[in-house]
C-alpha positions as CSV (number, residue, x, y, z in Angstrom):
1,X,0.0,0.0,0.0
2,X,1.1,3.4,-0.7
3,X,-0.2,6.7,1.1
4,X,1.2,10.2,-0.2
5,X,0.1,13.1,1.5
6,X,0.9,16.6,0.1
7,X,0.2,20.5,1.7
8,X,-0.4,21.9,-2.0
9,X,-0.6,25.3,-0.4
10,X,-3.6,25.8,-3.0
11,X,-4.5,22.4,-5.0
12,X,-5.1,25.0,-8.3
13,X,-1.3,26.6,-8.0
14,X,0.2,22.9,-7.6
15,X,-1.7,22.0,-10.7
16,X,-0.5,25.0,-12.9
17,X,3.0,23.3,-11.3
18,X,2.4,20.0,-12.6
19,X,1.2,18.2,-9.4
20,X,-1.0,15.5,-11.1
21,X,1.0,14.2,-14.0
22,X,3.5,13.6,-11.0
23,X,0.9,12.2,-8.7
24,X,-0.5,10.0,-11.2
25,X,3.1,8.6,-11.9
26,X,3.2,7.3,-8.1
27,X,0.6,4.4,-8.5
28,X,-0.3,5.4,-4.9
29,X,-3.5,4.0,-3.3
30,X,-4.3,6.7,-1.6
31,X,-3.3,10.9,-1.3
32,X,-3.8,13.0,1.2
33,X,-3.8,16.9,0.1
34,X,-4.2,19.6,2.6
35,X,-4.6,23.3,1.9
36,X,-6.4,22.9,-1.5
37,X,-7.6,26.6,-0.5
38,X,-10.7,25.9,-3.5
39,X,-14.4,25.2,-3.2
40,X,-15.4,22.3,-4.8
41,X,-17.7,23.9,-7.3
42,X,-14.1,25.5,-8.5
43,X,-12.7,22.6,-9.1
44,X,-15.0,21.1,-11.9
45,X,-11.9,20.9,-14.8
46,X,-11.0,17.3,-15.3
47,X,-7.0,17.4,-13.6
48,X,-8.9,17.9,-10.1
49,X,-10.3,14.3,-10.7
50,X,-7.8,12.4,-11.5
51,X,-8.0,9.4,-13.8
52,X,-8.6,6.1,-11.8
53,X,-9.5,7.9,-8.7
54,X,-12.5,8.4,-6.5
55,X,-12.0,11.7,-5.3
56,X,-13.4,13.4,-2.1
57,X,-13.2,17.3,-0.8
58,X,-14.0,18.9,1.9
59,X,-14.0,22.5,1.7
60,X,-13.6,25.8,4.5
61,X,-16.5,27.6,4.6
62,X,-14.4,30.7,4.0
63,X,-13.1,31.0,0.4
64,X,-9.8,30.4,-0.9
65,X,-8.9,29.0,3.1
66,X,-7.5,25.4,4.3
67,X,-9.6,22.5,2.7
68,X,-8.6,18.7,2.4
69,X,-8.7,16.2,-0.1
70,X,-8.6,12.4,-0.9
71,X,-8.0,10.8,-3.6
72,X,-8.3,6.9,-3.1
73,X,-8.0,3.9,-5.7
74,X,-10.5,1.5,-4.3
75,X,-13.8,3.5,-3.6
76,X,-14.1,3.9,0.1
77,X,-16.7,2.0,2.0
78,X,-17.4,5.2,3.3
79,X,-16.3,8.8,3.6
80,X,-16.3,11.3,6.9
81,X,-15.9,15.1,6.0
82,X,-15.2,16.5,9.6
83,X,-14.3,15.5,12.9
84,X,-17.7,16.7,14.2
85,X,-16.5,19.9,15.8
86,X,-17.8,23.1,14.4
87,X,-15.4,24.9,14.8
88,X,-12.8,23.2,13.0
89,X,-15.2,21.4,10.3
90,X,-15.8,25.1,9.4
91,X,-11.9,25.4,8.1
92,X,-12.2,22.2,6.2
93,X,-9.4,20.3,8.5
94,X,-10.1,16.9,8.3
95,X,-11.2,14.0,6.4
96,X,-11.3,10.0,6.4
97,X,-12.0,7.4,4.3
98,X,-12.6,4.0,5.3
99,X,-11.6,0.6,3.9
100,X,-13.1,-2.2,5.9
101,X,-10.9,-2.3,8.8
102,X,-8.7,0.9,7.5
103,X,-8.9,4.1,8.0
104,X,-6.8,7.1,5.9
105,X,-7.2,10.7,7.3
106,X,-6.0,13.8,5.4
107,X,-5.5,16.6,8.2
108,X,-4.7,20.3,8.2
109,X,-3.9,20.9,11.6
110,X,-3.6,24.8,12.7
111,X,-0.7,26.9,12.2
112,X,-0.2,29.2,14.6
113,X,2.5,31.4,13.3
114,X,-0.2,34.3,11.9
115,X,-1.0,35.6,15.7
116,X,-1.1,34.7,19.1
117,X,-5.3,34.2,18.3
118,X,-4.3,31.8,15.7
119,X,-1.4,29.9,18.6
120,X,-4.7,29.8,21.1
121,X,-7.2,28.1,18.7
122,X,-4.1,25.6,17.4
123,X,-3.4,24.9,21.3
124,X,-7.6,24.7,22.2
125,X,-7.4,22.5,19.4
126,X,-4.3,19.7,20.4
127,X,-6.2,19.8,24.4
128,X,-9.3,18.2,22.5
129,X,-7.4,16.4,20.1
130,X,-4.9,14.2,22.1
131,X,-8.1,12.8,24.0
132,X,-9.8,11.9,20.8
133,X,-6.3,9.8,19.2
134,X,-6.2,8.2,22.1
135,X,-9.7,6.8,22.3
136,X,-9.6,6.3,18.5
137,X,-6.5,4.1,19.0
138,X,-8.9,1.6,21.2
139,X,-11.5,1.1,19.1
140,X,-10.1,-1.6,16.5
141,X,-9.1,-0.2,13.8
142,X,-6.5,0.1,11.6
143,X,-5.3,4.9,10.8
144,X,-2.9,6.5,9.0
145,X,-3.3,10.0,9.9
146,X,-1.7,12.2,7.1
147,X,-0.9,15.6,6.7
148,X,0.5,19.0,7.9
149,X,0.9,18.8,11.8
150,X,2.5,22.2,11.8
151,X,4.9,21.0,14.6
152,X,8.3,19.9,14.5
153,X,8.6,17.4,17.0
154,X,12.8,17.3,17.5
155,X,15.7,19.2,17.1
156,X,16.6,17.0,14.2
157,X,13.2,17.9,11.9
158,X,14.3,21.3,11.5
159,X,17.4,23.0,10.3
160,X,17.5,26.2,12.3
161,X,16.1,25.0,15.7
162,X,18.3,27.4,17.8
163,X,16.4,30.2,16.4
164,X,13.2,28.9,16.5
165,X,12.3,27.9,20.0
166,X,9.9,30.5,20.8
167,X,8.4,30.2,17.3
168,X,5.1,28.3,16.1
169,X,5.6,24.9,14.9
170,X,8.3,24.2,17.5
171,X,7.2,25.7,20.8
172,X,8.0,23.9,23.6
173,X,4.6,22.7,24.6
174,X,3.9,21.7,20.7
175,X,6.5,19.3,20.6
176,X,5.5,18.2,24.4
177,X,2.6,17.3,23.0
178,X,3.9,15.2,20.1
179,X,5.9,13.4,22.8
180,X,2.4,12.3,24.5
181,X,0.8,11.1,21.8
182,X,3.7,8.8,21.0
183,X,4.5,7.8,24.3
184,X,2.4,4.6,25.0
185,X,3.3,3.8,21.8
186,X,-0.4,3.4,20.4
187,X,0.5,6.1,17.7
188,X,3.8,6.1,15.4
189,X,5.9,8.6,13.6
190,X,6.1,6.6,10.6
191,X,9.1,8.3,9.0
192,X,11.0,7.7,12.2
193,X,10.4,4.1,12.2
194,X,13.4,3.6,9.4
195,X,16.9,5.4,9.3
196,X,16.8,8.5,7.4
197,X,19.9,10.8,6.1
198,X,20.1,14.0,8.2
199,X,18.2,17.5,6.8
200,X,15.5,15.9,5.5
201,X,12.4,18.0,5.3
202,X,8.9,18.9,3.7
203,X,8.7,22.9,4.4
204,X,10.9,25.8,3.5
205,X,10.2,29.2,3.8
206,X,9.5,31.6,0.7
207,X,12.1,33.9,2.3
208,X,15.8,34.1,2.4
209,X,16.1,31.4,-0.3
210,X,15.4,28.4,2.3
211,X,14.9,26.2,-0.2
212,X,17.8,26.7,-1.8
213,X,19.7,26.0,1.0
214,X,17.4,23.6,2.4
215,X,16.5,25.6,5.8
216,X,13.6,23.2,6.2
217,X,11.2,22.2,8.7
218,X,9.6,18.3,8.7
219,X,6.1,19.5,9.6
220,X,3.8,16.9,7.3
221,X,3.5,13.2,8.9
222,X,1.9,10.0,8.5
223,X,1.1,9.1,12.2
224,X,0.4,5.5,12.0
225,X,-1.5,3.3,14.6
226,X,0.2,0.1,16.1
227,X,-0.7,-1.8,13.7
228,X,1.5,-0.2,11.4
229,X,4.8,-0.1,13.4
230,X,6.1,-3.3,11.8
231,X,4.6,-2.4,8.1
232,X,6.6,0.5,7.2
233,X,8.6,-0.5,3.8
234,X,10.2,2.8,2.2
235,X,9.4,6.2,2.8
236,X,10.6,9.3,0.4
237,X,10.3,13.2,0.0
238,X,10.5,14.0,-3.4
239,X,12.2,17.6,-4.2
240,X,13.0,16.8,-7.9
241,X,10.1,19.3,-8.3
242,X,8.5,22.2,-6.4
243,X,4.6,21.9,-6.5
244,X,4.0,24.0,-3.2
245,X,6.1,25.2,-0.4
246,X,5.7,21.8,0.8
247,X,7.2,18.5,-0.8
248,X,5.1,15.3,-1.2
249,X,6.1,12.6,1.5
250,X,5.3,8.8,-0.1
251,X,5.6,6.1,2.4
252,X,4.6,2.6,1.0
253,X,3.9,-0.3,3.7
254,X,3.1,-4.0,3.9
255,X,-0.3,-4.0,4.0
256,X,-3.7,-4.5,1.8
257,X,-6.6,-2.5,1.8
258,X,-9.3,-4.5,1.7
259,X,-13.4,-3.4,0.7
């Protein structure tokens, strides 16, 4: 099975880039796109459905904000647009599809880098969260949890970490948090789980030519269930291409979905 999950940073600007001849290319079974920043109604022109996909959206209420999107090869047994909280089903954050046991989540969790309003509602948003992952990881069944976390969890996921303790995406209580969730091992960093080379990443900056000198953040995730921890195959970050600020992150594992 293979899960790609991709911030597009606006899924009409990545295809202008060339996102879905790419995407197509991958064979993947499933991908997770965040920040398609599009209504649905807007996205009627035949690349946004891609050939020999079933493909799902759900959308912010506000225009041109957030949104998630999947794109799955088997047609789910079912599909969940929201998380069931207003509040955040209004920004278009979250959405699963399930395959029997399975279940693949796209997730655009909040930045908080715009304003300390914007730091509150991300941090009102991990209190509810870590609750919910953990009673999720008891029912049964089987998540990979894709997207854009916006948190760092260790010094090694960012290249400037010095600078940026008192910044968004690498706060102290942000990555405190990340070390919860992982630490009765019911939830996985699936990257993590193999050896990587050092600097690897899936944000830069727009400024100060991050990219080119690959001042990078790891930010996007598949957070995998136990279920997963032995399944993990090959993971890559492709950067042969720039589609969006952020850099697709394929992770293929020993498993089949079933429907």
């Amino acid at each position: 099975m293979r899960i790609i999950t991709l911030n597009a940073n606006g899924i009409r600007a990545a295809e202008r880039k060339g996102v879905f001849p790419w995407l197509l290319a991958q064979n993947a079974d499933v991908v997770c796109i965040q920040e398609t920043k599009a209504q649905e109604s807007q996205l009627t022109a035949d690349a946004f459905r891609p050939e020999g996909y079933h493909c799902y959206y759900h959308d912010a209420i506000k225009k041109g904000y957030s949104g998630v999107a999947l794109y799955c090869k088997k047609e789910p047994d079912e599909v969940i647009k929201g998380i069931g909280w207003e509040d955040v089903d209004a920004e278009g954050r979250f959405i699963e599809a399930r395959f029997g046991n399975l279940s693949v989540i796209s997730l655009y969790l909040h930045s908080g880098s715009s304003s300390e309003e914007r730091q509150a509602i991300k941090f009102k948003f991990l209190d509810r969260f870590l609750p919910y992952l953990q009673e999720l990881a008891k029912n049964g069944r089987d998540y990979v949890i894709c997207g854009d976390w916006n948190i760092a969890h260790k010094e090694e996921d960012l290249k400037n970490w010095k600078g940026n303790k008192k910044n968004s995406g690498f706060l102290p209580e942000e990555r405190a948090w990340l070390d919860d969730l992982f630490a009765d091992e019911q939830w996985f960093d699936a990257f993590r789980l193999l050896e990587q080379q050092p600097d690897e990443y899936t944000w830069w900056s727009n400024r100060g030519q991050a990219w080119a000198k690959n001042v990078g953040w790891r930010i996007d995730y598949h957070i995998i269930s136990a279920a997963f921890k032995d399944k993990v195959q090959a993971t890559a970050v492709y950067k042969d291409e720039r589609f969006s600020d952020h850099a697709p992150l394929t992770i293929d594992y020993d498993y089949q979905i079933n429907v």
